[in-house]
C-alpha positions as CSV (number, residue, x, y, z in Angstrom):
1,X,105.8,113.0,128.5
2,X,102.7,114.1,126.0
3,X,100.3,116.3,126.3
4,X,97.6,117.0,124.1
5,X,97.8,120.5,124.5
6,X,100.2,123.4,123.8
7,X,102.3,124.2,126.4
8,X,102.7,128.1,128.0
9,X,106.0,128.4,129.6
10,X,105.4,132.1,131.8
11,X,108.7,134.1,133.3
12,X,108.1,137.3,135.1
13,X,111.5,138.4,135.6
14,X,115.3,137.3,134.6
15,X,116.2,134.8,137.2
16,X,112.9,133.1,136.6
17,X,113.6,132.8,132.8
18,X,117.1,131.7,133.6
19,X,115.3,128.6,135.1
20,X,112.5,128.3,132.3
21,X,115.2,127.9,130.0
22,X,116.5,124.8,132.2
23,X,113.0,123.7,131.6
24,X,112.5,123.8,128.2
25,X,114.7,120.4,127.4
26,X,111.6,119.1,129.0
27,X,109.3,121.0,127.3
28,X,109.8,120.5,123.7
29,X,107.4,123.0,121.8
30,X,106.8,124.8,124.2
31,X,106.4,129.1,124.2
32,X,108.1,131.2,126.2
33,X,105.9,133.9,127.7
34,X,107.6,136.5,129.0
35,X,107.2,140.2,131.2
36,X,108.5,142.8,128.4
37,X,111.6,144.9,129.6
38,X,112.4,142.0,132.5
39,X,113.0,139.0,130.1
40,X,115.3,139.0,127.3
41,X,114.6,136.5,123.9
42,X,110.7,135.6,125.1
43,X,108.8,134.2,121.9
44,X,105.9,136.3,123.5
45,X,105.9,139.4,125.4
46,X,103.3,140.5,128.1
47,X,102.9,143.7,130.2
48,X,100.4,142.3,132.5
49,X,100.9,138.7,134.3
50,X,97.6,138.4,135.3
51,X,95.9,139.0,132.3
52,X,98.3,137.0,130.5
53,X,97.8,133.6,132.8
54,X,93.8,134.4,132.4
55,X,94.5,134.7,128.5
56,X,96.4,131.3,128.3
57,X,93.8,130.1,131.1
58,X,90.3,130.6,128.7
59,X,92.9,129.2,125.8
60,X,93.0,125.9,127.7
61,X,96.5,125.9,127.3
62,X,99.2,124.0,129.9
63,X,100.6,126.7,131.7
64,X,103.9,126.5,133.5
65,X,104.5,129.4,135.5
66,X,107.6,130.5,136.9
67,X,106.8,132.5,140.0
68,X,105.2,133.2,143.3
69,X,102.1,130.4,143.7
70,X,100.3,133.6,145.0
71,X,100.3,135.3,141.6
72,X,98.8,132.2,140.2
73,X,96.1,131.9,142.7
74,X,95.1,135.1,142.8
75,X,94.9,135.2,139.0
76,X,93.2,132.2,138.2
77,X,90.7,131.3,140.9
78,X,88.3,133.7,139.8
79,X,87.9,131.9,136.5
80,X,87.6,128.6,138.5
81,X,84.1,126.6,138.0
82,X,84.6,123.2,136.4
83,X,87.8,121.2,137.8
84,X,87.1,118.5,135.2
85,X,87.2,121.0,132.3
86,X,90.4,123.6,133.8
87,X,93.5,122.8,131.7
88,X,97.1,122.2,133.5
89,X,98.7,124.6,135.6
90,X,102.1,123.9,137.2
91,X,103.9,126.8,139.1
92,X,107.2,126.4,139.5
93,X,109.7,128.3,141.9
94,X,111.8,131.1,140.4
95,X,114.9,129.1,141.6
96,X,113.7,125.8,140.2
97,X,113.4,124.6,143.9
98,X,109.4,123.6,144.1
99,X,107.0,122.4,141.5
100,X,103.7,122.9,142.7
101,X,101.0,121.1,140.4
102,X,98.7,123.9,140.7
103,X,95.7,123.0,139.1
104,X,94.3,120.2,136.7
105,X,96.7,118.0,138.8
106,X,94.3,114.7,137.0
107,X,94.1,116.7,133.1
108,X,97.9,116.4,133.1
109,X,99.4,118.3,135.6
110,X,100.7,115.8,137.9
111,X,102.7,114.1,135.1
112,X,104.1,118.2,134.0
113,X,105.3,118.5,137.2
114,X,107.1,115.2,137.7
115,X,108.9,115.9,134.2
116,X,109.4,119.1,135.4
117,X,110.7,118.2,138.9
118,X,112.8,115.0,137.0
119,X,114.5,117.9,135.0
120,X,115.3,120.1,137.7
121,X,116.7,117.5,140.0
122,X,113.8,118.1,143.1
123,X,110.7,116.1,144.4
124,X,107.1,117.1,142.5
125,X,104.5,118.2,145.6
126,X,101.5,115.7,144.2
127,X,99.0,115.9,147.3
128,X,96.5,114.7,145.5
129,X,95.4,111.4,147.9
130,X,94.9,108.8,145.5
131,X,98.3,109.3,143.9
132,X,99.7,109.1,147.0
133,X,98.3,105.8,148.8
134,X,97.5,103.9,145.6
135,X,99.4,105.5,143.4
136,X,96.6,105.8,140.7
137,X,93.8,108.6,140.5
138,X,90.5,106.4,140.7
139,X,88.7,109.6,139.5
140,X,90.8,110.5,136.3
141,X,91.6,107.3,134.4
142,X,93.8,106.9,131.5
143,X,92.6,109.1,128.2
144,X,89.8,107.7,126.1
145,X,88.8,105.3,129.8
146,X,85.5,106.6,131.0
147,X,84.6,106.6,134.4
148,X,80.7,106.1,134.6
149,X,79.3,107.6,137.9
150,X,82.2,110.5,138.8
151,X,79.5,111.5,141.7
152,X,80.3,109.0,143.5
153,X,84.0,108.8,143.5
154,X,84.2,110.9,147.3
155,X,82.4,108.7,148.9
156,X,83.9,105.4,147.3
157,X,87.0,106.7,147.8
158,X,86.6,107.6,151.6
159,X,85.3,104.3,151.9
160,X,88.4,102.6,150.3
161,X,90.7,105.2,152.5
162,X,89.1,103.8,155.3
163,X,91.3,101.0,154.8
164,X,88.5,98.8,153.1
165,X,89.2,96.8,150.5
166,X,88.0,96.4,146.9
167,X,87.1,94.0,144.4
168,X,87.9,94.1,140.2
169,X,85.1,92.9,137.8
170,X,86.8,93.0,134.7
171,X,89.8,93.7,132.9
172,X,92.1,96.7,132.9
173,X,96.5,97.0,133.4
174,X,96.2,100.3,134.4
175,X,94.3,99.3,137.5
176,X,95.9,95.8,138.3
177,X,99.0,97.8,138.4
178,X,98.1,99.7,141.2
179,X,98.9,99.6,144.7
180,X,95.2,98.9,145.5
181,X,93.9,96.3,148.2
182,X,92.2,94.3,146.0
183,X,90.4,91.3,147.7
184,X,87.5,89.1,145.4
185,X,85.1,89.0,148.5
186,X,85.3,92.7,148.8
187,X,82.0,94.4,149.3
188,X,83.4,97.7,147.4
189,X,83.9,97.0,143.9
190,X,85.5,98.4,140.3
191,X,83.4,97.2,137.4
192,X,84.8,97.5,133.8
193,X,82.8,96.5,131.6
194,X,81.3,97.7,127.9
195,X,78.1,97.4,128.9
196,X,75.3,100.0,129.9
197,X,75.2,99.3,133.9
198,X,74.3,101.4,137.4
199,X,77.2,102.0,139.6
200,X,76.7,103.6,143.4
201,X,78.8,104.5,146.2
202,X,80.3,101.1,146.5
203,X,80.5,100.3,143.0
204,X,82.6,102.5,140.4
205,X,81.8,101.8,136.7
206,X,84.9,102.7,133.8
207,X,83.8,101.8,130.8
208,X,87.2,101.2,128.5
209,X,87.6,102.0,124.6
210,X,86.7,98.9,123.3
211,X,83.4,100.0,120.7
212,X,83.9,101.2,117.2
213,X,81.3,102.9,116.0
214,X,80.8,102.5,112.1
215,X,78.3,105.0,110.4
216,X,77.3,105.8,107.1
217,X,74.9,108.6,105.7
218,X,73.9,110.2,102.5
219,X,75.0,113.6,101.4
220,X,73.7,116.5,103.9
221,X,72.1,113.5,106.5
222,X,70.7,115.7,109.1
223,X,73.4,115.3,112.2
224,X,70.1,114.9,114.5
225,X,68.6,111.7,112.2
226,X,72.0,110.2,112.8
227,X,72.3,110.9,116.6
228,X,68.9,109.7,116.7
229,X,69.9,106.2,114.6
230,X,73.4,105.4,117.4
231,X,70.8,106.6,120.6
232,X,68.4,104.4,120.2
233,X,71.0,101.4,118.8
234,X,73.0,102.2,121.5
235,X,70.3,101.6,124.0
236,X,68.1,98.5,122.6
237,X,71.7,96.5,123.2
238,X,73.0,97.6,126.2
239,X,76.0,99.4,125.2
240,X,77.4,102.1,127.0
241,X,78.1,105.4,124.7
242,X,81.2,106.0,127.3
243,X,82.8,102.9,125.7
244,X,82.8,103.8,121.8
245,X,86.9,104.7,121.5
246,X,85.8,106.5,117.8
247,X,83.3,106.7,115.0
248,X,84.6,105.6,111.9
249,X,83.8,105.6,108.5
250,X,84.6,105.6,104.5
251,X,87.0,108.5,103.9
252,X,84.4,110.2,101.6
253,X,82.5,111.5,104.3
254,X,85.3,112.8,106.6
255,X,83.9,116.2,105.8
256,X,79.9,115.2,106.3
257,X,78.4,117.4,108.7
258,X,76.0,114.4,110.5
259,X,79.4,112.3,111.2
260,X,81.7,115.5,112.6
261,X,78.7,116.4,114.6
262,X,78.4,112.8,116.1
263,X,81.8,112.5,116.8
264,X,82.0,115.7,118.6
265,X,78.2,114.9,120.5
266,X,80.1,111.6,122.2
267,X,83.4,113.5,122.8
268,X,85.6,110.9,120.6
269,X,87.6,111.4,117.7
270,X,86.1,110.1,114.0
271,X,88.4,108.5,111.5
272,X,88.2,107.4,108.5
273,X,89.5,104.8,106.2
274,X,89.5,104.1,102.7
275,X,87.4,102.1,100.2
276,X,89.7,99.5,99.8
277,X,90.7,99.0,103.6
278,X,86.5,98.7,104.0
279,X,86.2,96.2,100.9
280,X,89.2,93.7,103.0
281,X,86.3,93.1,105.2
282,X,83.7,91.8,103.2
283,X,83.6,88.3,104.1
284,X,83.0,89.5,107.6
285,X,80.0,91.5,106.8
286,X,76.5,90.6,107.9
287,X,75.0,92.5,105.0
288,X,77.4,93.1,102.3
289,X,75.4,95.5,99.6
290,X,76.1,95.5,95.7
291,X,74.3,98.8,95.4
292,X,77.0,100.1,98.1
293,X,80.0,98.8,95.9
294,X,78.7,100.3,92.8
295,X,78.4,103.8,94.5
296,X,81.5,103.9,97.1
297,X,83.7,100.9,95.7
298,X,83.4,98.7,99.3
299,X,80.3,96.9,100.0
300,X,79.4,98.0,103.3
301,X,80.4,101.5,105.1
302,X,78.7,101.1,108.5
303,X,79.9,97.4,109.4
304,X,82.9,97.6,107.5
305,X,84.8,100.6,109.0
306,X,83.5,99.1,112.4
307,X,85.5,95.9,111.7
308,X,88.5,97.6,110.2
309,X,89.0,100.2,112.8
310,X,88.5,97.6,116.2
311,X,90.8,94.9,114.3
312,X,91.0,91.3,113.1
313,X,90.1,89.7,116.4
314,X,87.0,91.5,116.5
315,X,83.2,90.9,117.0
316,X,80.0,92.9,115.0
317,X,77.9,92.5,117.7
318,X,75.7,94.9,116.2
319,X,75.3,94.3,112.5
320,X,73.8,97.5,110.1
321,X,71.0,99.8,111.6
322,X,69.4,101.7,109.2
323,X,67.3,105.0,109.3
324,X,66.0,106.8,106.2
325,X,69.2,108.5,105.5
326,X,71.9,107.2,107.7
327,X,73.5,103.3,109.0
328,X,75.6,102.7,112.1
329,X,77.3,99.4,113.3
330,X,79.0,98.2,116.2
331,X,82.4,96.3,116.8
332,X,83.8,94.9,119.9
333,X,87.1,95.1,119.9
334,X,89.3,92.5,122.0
335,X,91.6,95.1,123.7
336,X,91.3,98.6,124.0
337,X,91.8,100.5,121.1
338,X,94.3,103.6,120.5
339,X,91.6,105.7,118.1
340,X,94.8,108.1,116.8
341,X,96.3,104.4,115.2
342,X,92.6,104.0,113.4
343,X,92.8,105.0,109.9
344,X,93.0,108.4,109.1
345,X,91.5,111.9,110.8
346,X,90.4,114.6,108.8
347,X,93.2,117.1,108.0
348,X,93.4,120.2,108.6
349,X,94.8,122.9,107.6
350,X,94.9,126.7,109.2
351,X,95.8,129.5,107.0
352,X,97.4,131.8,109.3
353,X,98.7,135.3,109.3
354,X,101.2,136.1,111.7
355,X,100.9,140.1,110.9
356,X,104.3,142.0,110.1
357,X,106.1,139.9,111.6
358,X,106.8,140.7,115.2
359,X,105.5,138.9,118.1
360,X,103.3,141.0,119.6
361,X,101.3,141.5,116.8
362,X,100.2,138.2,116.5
363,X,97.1,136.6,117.6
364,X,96.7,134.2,119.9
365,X,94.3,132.5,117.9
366,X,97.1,132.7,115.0
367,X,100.1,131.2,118.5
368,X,97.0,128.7,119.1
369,X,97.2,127.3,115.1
370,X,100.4,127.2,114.9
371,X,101.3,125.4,118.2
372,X,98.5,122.8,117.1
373,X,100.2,122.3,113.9
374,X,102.6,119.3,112.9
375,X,103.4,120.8,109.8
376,X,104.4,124.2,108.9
377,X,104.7,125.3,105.2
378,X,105.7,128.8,103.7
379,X,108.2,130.9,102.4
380,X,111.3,130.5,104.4
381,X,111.6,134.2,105.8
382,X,108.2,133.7,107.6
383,X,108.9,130.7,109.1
384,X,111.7,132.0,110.2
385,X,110.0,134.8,112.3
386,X,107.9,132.3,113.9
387,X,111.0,131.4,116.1
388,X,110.7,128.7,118.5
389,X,107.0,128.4,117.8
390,X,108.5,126.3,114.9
391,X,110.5,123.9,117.3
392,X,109.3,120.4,116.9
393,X,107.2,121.4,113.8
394,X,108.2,119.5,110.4
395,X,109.0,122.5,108.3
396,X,108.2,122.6,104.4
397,X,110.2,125.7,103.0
398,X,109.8,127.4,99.6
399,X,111.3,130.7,97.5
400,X,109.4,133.3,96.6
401,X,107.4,132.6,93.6
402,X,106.4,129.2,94.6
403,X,103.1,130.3,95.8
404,X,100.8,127.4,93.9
405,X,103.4,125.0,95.3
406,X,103.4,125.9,99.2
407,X,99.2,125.8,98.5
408,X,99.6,122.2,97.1
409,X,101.9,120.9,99.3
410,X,99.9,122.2,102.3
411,X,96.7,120.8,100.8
412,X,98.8,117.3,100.3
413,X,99.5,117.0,103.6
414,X,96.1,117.6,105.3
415,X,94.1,115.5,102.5
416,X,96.4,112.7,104.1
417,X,95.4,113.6,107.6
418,X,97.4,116.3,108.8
419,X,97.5,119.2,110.7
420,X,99.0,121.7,108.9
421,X,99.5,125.4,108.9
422,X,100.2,127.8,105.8
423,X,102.1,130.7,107.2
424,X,101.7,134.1,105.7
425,X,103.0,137.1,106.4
426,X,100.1,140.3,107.4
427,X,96.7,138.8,107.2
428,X,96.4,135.8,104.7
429,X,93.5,137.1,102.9
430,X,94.6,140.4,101.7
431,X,97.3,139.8,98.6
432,X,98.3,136.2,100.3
433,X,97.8,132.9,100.4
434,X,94.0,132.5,101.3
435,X,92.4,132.9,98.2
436,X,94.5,131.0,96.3
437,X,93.8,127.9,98.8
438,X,90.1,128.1,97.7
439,X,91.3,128.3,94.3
440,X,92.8,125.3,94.3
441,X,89.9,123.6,96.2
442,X,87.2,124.9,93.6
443,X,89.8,123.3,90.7
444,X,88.8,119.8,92.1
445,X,92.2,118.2,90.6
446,X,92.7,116.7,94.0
447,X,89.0,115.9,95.2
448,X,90.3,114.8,98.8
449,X,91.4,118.4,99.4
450,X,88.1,119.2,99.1
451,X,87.5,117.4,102.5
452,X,89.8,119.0,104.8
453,X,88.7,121.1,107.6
454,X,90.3,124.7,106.4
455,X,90.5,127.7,108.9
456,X,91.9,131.2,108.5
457,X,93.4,132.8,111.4
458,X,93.6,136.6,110.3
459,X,96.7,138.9,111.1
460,X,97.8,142.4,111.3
461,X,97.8,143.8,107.7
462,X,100.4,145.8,106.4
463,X,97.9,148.5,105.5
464,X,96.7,148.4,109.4
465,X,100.8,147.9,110.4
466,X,101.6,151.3,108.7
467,X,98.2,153.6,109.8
468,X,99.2,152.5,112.9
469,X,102.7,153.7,112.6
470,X,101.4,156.9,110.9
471,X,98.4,157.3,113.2
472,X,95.0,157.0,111.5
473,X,95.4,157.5,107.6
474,X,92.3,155.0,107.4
475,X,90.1,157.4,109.1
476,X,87.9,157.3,106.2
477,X,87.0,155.4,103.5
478,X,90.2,153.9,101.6
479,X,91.6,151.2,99.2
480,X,94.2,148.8,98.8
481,X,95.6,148.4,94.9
482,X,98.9,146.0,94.4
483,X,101.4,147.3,91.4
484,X,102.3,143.7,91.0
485,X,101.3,143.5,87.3
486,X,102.7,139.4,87.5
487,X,98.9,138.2,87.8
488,X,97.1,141.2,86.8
489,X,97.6,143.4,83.5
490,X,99.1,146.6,84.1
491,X,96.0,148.3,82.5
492,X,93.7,146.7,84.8
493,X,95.8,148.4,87.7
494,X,95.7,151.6,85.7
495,X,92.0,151.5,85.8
496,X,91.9,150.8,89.1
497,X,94.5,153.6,90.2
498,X,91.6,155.9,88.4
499,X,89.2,155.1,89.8
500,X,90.6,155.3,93.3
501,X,91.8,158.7,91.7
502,X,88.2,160.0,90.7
503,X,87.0,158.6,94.2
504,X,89.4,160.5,96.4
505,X,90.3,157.6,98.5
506,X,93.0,156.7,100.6
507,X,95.2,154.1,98.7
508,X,97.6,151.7,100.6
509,X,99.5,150.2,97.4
510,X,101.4,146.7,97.7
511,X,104.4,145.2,95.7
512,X,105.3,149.1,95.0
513,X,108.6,148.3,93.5
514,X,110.5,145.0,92.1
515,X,113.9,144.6,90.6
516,X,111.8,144.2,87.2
517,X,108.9,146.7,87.8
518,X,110.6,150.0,89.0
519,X,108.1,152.5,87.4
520,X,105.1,151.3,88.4
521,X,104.9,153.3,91.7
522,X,106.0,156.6,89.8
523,X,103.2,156.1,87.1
524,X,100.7,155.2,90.0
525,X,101.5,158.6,91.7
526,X,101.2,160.8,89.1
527,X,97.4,159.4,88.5
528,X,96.7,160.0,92.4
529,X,98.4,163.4,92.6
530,X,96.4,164.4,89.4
531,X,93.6,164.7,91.5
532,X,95.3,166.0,94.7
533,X,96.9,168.7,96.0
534,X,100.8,168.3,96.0
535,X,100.9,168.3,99.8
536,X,99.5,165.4,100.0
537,X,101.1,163.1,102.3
538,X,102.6,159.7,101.4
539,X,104.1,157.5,103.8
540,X,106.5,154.4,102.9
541,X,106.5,151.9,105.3
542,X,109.5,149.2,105.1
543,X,109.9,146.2,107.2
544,X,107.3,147.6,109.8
545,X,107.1,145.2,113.0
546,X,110.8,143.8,111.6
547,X,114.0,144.4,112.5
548,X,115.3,147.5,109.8
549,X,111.8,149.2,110.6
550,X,111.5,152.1,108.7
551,X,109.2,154.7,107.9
552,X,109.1,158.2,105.7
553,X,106.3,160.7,104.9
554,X,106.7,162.7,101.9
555,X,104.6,165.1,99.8
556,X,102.7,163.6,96.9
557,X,105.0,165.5,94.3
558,X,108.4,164.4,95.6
559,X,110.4,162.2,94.1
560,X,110.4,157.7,95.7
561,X,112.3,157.3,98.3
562,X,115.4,155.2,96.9
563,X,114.8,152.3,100.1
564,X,111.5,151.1,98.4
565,X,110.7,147.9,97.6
566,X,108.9,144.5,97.8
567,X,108.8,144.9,101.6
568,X,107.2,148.7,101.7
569,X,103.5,149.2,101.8
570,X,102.8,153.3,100.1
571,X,100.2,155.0,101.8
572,X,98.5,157.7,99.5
573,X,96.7,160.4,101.4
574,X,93.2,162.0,99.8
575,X,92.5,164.9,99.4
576,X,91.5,165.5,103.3
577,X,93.9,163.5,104.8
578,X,96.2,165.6,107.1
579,X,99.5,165.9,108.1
580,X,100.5,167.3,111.8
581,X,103.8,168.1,113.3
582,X,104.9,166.3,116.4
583,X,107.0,167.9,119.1
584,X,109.3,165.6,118.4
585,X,110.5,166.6,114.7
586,X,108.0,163.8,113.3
587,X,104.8,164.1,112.3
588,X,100.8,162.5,112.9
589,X,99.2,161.5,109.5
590,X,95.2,161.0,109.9
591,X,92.4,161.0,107.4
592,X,89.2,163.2,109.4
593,X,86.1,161.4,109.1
594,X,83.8,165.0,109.2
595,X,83.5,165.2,112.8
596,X,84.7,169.0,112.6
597,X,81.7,169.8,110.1
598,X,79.1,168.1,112.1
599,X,79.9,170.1,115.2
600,X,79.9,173.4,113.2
601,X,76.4,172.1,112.1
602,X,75.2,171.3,115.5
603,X,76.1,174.4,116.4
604,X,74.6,176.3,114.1
């Protein structure tokens, strides 16, 4: 079983995880939601089960829920509109007796529950009736297949229910499989065909993947001139847009705008090959262009990623189409086409900060990248606190130090079409890996890596991870300064520390200590408490949201806490930032932002 979307695993309580763990042999990849203080080793905690189905609802993740169908029901149906958009939901019984294939049972969820039921040795409840009689749901074909008229499945299929039989223009396995009563003098029929046509009550149209759409456009094409250009092509020969399986292209324009924005219009993927699997095709060009060769090294973009992408046994049955700034060509392919086996996709890759480390610090939009990821590549210790979000993944580990190599390797592997996420501990762009990504872009040494799709996915900071912790140091305006002199001259960082000095802000300072730097952080305090009073309070953070969490708050003119190092972020008070006892022996640590002074004002 595949799906093309993560998969939520969801146990409220111990005996249900007991049976999500029988599941998950089934499962591979997927993430174990579970209720905190009821399931033990969950790779993501939850307080609330309703809000946490809703939150993997809106996420369009597969959910597989190991409880009472009511708590689904009730959770879910208020976010029910569109049953052709809802992703998968299976419910599963806490025993593992019933799998229930709650929702989405055509987007997936009738084939999760009979791997599902297959690994728990029971019988899936599909009531879905086409599945049942014919064994084939006339109303969700196969991915990439596009049923033309979906308004009138009902009353086609209550006709064909009826016991009538129907009759198959065209060709398609998927249907002549099927346990349908097919007769050729039937008056209800199935038409598959490539072609722009009406269907009706008594006549369902799928149109298969068979069309590959070549385009070409110069350098910032407007995306409308282009959509404009396949419209009206599209239309003049009778083709049916449901029928186009990708739009394809040269590779040098797998980041253009006009050609994402196409591909994303007509719901299809776009793929891209390179110039010299474009320049193979030449002799079946209808307008091979010299110009073309000189500028892109193939002499036709349009027609000849149409040809390569639908295959040797193909047809151009629509040669170049040109507008003023764009060209788009059709193929016919002789078979359906499988689009993901078409040259390359554009790669991506997600930069993504999974915070300090524990798992309920992370976003989900930071789960979301890395469950979407084939490849995962960082230092070892973060992957590592990913857990089982790394099963399945293709791992690419490195030490310390090896920061320009993890950025390279990552940008490797989505310049060849892959998904890919950089992991970084805290938030990527704040002393991590994010700016050194689009440092390596701007170089241009590798100009492919220029054209992959890059996203960051923020995360918990350390600086946020400790004020937290401490309870709002940040209250007012502050700084962040690293000791790490590695990249930066040590008198830079001196600067810096005056300034931040002379400014009386609150300073979260990284890289504090290193086996080869151990008096940076003593220097660094004697220029803030220079300007400070010597109760000012500094907190050392270590290992927050890990396991060895630690945290200390000492006055401003005490000596470093021996424990410090690499893995403690220093937060350095100013010169209003308070310190208040606790009942509990600790203490509250917060910055006032001048909300006492304004009331006395007010007042007065």
């Amino acid at each position: 079983m595949a799906l093309s979307r993560a998969v939520a695993l969801l146990a409220l309580t111990a005996a249900g995880a007991e049976t999500a763990a029988r599941l998950r042999p089934a499962l591979p990849g997927a993430v174990l939601h579970g209720r905190n203080g009821r399931v033990e080793g969950a790779d993501v905690g939850f307080d609330d089960a309703v809000a946490a189905l809703r939150r993997l609802f809106e996420t369009e993740q597969a959910i597989v829920a190991v409880c009472a169908t009511g708590i689904a029901v009730r959770a879910l149906g208020p976010l029910l509109q569109d049953k052709t958009a809802e992703p998968p939901v299976v419910v599963v019984a806490e025993d593992g007796s019933a799998v229930v294939p709650l929702l989405g049972g055509h987007r997936g969820a009738n084939e999760l529950a009979a791997a599902i039921a297959e690994a728990l040795a029971v019988a899936p409840a599909i009531t879905t009736a086409g599945d049942r009689r014919w064994g084939v749901a006339l109303d969700a074909p196969p991915p990439t297949w596009r049923l033309a008229n979906p308004s009138d499945y009902k009353t086609f299929a209550a006709a064909l229910l009826a016991e009538n039989e129907v009759r198959l223009e065209g060709e398609a396995d998927w249907l002549q499989r099927a346990s349908l009563p097919w007769s050729e003098t039937a008056a209800l029929t199935i038409c598959v065909t490539e072609r722009e046509i009406a269907g009706g009550p008594d006549r369902l149209v799928y149109h298969p993947p068979v069309l590959a759409l070549g385009v070409g456009c110069e350098r910032g094409a407007d995306p409308a001139e282009l959509s404009a250009l396949v419209a009206e092509t599209l239309e003049e020969n009778g083709l049916a847009e449901g029928a186009i399986a990708a739009v394809v292209s040269l590779d040098l324009k797998a980041d253009e705008p006009a050609v994402q924005a196409l591909a994303a219009e007509l719901v299809v993927p776009a793929r891209f090959f390179e110039a010299a699997a474009l320049e193979a095709e030449t002799p079946r060009l209808a307008n091979p262009s010299e110009a073309v060769f000189r500028e892109v090294g193939c002499h036709g973009v349009a027609e000849g990623a149409a040809l390569a992408a639908a295959g040797p046994g193909a047809r151009l049955i629509v040669p170049k189409r040109k507008s003023a700034r764009a060209t788009c060509a059709v193929a016919l392919a002789p078979a359906p086409l499988d689009a993901a086996a078409l040259g390359r996709r554009r790669g991506r890759l997600s930069v993504v900060g999974l915070g300090p480390g524990a798992a309920d610090w992370r976003t989900p939009e930071a789960e979301a990248a890395v469950a979407g990821a084939e490849h995962l590549v960082g230092y070892s210790l973060y992957l590592d606190l990913l857990g089982r979000l790394a099963e399945g993944k293709a791992r690419h580990d490195y030490a310390l130090g090896e920061e320009t190599e993890r950025v390279r390797s990552a940008l490797s592997l989505a310049a060849a079409g892959e998904s890919v996420a950089l992991i970084c501990s805290g938030d990527p762009g704040i002393y991590a890996m994010a700016a050194l990504v689009f440092e390596q872009i701007e170089a241009a040494e590798e100009p492919a890596w220029g054209r992959v799709a890059v996203t960051v996915a923020p995360g918990i900071s350390a600086l946020q991870a400790a004020a937290a912790r401490l309870g709002a140091p940040l209250g007012h305006d502050f700084c962040a300064i690293s000791l790490s002199d590695l990249l930066t001259p040590w008198a830079v960082i001196e600067k810096r520390l005056q300034a931040a000095a002379e400014g009386d802000f609150v300073v979260a300072l990284y890289n504090p200590i290193s086996r080869k730097r151990s008096g940076h952080l003593t220097r660094a305090l004697s220029i803030l408490g220079a300007a400070r009073p010597p109760e000012t309070p500094v907190a050392y953070a270590r290992n927050l949201g890990r396991e060895g969490e630690s945290l200390a708050i000492r006055r401003i003119d005490e000596p470093v806490p021996e424990t410090v190092d690499m893995l403690t972020l220093v937060m350095v008070g100013s010169s209003e930032t308070r310190r208040v006892a606790r009942g509990d022996g600790g203490a509250w640590v917060y910055t006032p932002r001048g909300y006492a002074a304004k009331r006395k004002e007010d007042a007065a």
